[in-house]
C-alpha positions in Angstrom: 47.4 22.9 3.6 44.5 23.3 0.8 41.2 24.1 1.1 39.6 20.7 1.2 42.1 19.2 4.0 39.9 17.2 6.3 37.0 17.3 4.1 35.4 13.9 2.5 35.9 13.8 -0.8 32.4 12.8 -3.0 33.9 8.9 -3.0 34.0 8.3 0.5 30.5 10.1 1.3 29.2 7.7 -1.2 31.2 4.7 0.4 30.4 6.1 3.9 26.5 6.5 3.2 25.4 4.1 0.4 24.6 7.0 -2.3 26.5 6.9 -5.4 28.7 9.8 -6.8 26.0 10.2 -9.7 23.4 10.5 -6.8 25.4 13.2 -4.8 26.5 15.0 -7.9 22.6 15.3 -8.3 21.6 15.8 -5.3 24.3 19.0 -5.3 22.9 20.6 -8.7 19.1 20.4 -7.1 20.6 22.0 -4.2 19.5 19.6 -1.8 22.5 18.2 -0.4 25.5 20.8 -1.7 29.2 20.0 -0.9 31.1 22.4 1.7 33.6 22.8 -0.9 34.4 22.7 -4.4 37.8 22.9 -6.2 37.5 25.4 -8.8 40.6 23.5 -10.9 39.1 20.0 -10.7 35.1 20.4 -10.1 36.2 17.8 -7.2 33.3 17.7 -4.5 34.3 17.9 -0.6 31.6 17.0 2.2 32.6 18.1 5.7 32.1 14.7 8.5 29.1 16.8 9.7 27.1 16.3 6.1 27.4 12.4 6.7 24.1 12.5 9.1 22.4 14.3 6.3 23.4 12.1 3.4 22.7 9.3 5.6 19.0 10.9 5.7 18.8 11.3 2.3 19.9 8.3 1.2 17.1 6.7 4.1 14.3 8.4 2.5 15.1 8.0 -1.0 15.6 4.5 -0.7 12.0 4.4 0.0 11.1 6.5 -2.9 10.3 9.8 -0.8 9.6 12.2 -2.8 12.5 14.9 -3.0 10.6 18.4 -1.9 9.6 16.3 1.1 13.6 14.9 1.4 14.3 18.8 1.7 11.7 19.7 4.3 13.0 16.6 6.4 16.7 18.0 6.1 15.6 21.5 7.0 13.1 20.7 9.6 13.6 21.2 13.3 10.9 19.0 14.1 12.3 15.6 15.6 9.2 13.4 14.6 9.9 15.1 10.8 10.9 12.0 9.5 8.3 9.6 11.2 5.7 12.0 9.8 7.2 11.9 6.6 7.3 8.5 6.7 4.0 7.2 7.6 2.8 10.1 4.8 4.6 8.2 2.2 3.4 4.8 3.8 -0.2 5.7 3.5 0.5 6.7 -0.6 2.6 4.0 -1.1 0.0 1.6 -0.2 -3.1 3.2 -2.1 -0.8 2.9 -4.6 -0.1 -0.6 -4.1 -4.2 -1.0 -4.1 -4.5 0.8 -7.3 -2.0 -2.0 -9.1 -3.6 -4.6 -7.4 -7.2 -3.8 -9.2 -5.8 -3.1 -12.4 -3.7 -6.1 -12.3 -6.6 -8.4 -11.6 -8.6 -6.5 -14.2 -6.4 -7.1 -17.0 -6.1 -10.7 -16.1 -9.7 -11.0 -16.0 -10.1 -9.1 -19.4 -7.5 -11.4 -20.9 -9.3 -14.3 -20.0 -12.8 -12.3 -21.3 -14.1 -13.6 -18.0 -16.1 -10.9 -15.8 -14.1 -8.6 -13.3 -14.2 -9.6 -9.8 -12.3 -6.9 -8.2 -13.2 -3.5 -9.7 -11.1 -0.5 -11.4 -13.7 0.7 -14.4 -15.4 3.0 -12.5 -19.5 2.5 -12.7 -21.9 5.1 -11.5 -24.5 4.4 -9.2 -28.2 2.9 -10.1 -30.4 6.0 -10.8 -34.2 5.9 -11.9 -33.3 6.6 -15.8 -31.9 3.6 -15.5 -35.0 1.3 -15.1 -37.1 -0.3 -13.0 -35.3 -3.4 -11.7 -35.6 -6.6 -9.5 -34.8 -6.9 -5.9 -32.2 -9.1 -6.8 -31.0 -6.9 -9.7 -31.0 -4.1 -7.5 -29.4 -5.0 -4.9 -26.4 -6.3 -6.7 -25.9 -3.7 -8.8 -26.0 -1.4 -5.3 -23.2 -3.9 -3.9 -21.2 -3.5 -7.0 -21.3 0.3 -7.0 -20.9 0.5 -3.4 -17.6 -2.3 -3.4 -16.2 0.1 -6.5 -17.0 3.1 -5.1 -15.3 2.1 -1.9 -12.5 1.0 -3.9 -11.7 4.2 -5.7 -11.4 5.9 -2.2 -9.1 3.4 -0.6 -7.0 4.2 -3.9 -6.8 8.0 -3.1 -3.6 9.1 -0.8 -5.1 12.4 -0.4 -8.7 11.0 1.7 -9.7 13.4 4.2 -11.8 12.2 7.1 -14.8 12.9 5.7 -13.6 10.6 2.7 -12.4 7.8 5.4 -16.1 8.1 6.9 -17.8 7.7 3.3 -15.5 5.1 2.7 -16.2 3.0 5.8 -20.2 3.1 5.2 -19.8 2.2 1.8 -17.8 -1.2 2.3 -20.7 -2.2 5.5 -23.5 -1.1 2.4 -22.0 -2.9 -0.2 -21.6 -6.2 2.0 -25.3 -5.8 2.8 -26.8 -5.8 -0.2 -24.5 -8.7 -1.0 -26.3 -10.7 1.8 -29.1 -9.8 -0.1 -28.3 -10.8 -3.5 -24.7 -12.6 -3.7 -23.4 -16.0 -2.9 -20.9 -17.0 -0.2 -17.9 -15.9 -2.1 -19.2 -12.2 -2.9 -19.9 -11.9 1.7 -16.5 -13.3 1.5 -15.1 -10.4 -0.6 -17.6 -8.1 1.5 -16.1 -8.9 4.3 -12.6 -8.3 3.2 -13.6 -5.2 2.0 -14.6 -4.3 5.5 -11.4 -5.9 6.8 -9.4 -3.9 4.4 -10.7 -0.4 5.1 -10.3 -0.5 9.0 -6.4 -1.5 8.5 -6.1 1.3 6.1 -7.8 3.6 9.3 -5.2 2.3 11.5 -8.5 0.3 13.8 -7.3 -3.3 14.5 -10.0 -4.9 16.6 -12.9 -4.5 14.0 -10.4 -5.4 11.1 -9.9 -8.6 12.9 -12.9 -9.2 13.5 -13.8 -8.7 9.7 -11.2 -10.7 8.8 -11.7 -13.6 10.8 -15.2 -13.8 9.4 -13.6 -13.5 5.9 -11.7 -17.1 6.8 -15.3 -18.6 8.3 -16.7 -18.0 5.4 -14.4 -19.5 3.2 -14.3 -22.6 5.6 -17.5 -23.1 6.0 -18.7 -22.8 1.9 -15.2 -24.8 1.3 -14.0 -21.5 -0.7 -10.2 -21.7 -1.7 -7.7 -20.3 -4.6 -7.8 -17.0 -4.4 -10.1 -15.9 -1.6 -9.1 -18.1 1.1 -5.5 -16.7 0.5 -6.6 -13.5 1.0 -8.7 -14.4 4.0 -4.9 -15.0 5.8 -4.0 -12.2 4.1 -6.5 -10.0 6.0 -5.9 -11.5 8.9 -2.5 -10.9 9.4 -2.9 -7.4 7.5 -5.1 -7.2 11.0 -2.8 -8.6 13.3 -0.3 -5.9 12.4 -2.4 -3.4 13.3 -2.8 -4.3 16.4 0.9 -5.0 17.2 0.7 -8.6 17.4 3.6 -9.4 15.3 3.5 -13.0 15.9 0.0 -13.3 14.6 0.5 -11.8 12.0 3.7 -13.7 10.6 1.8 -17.1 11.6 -1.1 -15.9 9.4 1.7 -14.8 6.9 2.7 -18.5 6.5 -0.7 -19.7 6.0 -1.1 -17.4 3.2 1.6 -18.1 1.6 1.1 -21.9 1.6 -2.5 -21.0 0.7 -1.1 -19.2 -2.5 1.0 -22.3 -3.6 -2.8 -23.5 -4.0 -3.9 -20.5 -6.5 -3.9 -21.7 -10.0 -3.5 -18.6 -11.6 0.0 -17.4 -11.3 -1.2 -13.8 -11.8 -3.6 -13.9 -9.0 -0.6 -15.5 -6.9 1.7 -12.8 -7.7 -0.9 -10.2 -6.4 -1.2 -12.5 -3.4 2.5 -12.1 -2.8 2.4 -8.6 -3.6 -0.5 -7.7 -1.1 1.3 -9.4 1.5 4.3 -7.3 0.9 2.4 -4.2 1.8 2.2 -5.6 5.5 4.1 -4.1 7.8 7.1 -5.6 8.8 6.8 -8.1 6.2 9.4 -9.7 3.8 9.6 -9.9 0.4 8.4 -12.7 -1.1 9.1 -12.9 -4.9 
């Protein structure tokens, strides 16, 4: 009988957990997930049956892209919610993240096409008296747009703190008021998605709804399409996830995704597709 007698050899971990032997080899030389035993005349790794729930774990997490000092406090942790918490931390990263590409995306489009930028990334600061007397009208846009931008850099950070979610919140109500003030139909539309958008990110489903459902008024009532009215489903069932109604949400899921068959630029569709990915508990699309 040799050492590694009822032991798994690396192969059928990998088999048994959906890692690959590169992965595992890795994962042993960071010392996250080290073998029970290796054979000092081959190099050949051995896993005792007990490992399996861990490389299980790791190969759960890293699917996700979980971050690998996290994968090692999850596998060390005594904590039962561990996971969950590491989860829904990821989650919340992996969809500023997903924010962050959606701006830039449109904004490259839009530069492409040297058309102006309807969704903002290039940070602008906000109006200050060196900058020169203005108009009302003037004034108040330029607010809205530094406000919707402003707002839009903090829904991009994974690291807000409550203070930053509060800031945030103000500054999407702000910016859709001086829109009232000084836009057309399409920029309350966008104001009210804005409004729509930061209450999913805070987890509050009744007043995203309620934004939401005033972003799709709007666009039916000042016959607004392409883009906007697919995002106006978009929010909606964004909303309807939050508040657990799954079959809401997938029926609003459908509508956006016939309304994106609609959207004559295929780079605005793809981000249509894209944002609907971030849903939860939605498909892939594309």
């Amino acid at each position: 009988m040799t050492q590694h007698d009822g032991l798994l050899p690396i192969g059928e971990l990998a088999r048994r957990t959906g890692l690959t032997t590169k992965a595992l080899r890795h994962y042993h030389r960071v010392d996250l997930l080290a073998p029970a035993f290796v054979d000092p005349q081959t190099g050949y790794r051995y896993y005792t049956r007990a490992q399996l729930a861990d490389a299980q774990l790791v190969h759960l997490l890293r699917s996700v892209d979980v971050p690998l000092g996290e994968v090692r406090e999850c596998l060390a942790s005594t904590d039962p919610d561990a996971v969950a918490t590491a989860l829904a931390r990821h989650r919340r990263r992996v969809e500023a993240r997903s924010i962050r590409l959606r701006g830039d995306l449109h904004t490259i489009d839009h530069h492409l096409k040297e058309t102006p930028v309807s969704t903002p990334a290039v940070p602008a600061g906000p109006a200050s008296p060196t900058s020169g007397p203005a108009p009302d009208g003037e004034l108040h846009r330029r607010l809205a747009v530094d406000l919707f931008n402003g707002t839009w850099r903090l829904m991009e950070d994974d690291a807000r703190t409550r203070a930053d979610d509060d800031r945030m919140l103000h500054m999407a109500h702000a910016s859709r008021y001086h829109w009232e003030l000084a836009g057309n139909a399409v920029n309350l539309a966008r104001g009210e998605w804005l409004c729509s958008r930061v209450y999913a990110l805070q987890r509050r489903g009744e007043p995203s709804l309620h934004h939401a459902q005033r972003v799709l008024d709007l666009c039916q009532e000042n016959e607004i399409g392409d883009w906007d009215l697919a995002f106006a489903y978009e929010a909606l069932a964004r909303a309807h996830a939050v508040c657990g109604d799954e079959e809401a949400a997938r029926a609003a899921t459908e509508q956006a995704l016939a309304c994106a068959e609609d959207v004559t630029d295929p780079e605005d569709r793809a981000l249509v597709l894209a944002d609907l990915e971030t849903i939860p508990g939605q498909p892939r699309f594309w």
